[in-house]
C-alpha positions in Angstrom: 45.4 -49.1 10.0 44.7 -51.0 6.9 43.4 -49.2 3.6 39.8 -50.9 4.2 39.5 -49.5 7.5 40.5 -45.5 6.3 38.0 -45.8 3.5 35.0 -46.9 5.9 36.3 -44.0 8.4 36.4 -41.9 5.7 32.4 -43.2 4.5 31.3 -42.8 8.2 32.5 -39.4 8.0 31.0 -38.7 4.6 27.4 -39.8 6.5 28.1 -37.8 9.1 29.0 -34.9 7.1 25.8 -35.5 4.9 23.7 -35.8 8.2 24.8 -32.2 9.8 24.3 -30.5 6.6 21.0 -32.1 6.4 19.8 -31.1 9.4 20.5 -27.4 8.6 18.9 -28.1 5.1 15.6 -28.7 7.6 15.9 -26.3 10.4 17.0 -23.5 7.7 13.8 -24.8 5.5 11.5 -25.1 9.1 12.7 -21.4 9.9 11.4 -19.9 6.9 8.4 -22.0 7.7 8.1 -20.4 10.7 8.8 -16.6 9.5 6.1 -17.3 6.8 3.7 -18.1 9.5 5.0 -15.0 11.5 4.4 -12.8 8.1 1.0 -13.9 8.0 0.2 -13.8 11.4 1.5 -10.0 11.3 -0.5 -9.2 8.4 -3.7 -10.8 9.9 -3.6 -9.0 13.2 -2.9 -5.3 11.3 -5.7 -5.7 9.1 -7.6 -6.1 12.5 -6.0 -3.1 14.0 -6.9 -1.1 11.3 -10.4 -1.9 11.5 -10.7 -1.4 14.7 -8.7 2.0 14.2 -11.2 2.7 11.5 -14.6 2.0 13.8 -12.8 4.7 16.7 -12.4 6.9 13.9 -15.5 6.9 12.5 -17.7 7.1 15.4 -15.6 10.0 16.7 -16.7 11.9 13.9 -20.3 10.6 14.0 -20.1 12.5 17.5 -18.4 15.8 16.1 -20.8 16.0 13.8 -23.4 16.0 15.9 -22.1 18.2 18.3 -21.5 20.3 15.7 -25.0 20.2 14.3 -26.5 20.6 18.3 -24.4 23.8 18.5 -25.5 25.4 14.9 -29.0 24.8 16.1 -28.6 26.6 19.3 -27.1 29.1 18.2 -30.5 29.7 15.2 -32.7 28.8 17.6 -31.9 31.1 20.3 -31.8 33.9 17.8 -35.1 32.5 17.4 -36.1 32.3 20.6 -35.2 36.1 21.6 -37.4 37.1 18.4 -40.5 35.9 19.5 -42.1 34.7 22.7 -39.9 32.8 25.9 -42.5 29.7 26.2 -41.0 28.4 22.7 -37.8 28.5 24.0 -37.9 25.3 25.6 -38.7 23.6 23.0 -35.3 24.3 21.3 -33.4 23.1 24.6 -35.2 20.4 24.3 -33.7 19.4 20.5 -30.5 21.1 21.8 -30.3 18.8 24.7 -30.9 15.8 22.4 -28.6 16.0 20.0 -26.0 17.4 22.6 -26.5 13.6 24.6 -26.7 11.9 21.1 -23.3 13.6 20.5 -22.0 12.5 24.1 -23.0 8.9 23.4 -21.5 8.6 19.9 -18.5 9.7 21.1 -18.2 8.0 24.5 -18.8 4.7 22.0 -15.7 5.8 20.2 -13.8 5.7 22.8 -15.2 2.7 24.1 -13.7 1.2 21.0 -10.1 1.1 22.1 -7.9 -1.0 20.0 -5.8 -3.9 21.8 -2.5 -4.0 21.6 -0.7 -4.2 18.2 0.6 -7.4 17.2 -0.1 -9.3 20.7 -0.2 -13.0 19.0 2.9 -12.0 16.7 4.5 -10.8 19.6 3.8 -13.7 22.0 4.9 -16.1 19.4 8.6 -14.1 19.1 8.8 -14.6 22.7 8.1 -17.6 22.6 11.1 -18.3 19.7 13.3 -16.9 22.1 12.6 -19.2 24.6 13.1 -22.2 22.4 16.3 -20.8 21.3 18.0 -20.0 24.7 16.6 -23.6 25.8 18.5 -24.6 22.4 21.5 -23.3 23.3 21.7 -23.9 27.1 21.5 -28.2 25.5 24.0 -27.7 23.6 26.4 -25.8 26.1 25.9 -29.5 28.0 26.9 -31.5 25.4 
């Protein structure tokens, strides 16, 4: 082998070199792309678990309360009621009743409110990452 011949093996292999460490340059740089993305993604659907979280929360209490307030008012009004004559009696069953299915509806609309799962899209998207990278590696096995 003559000396011009070594120095251009010796260039090609310098390129090559160069090549293979820029291509982890980019997949290293397009990874951290990616787990940005993820981050955000993560942070998005939290924010909407939370809210949701926060409505079911709310409205459970909304239904508490009035629970709460139907059962105080039973209890005065039937004190009430005992103390004077029977025919105004149904007049507080009538309020009772009310806020008792205003209290059944508030919290039957809580409930409705069920969050979805956590993190589905961030989820789907690490399975998804997976997938790519067993593909990845069963290529590479080949060649």
């Amino acid at each position: 082998m003559s000396a011009n011949e070594t120095l251009e093996k010796q260039g090609t292999l310098r390129e090559q070199g160069g090549a293979v460490v820029g291509g982890v340059r980019g997949a290293v740089l397009h990874a951290m792309r990616h787990l940005e993305a993820l981050g955000e993604l993560l942070q998005v659907e939290l924010q909407q678990y939370g809210r949701c979280q926060m409505k079911r929360v709310t409205w459970t209490l909304i239904g508490v309360a009035l629970l709460m307030c139907a059962y105080m008012m039973l209890c005065f009004f039937a004190i009430t009621a005992l103390q004077q004559y029977l025919k105004p009696m149904w007049a507080v069953l009538a309020v009772v009743v009310f806020n008792v299915l205003a209290g059944l509806i508030a919290l039957l609309v809580g409930m409705w409110c069920k969050p979805t799962a956590v993190v589905p899209e961030t989820v789907k998207e690490l399975k998804n990452d997976l997938e790519c990278v067993k593909l990845y590696l069963k290529g590479r096995e080949k060649s």
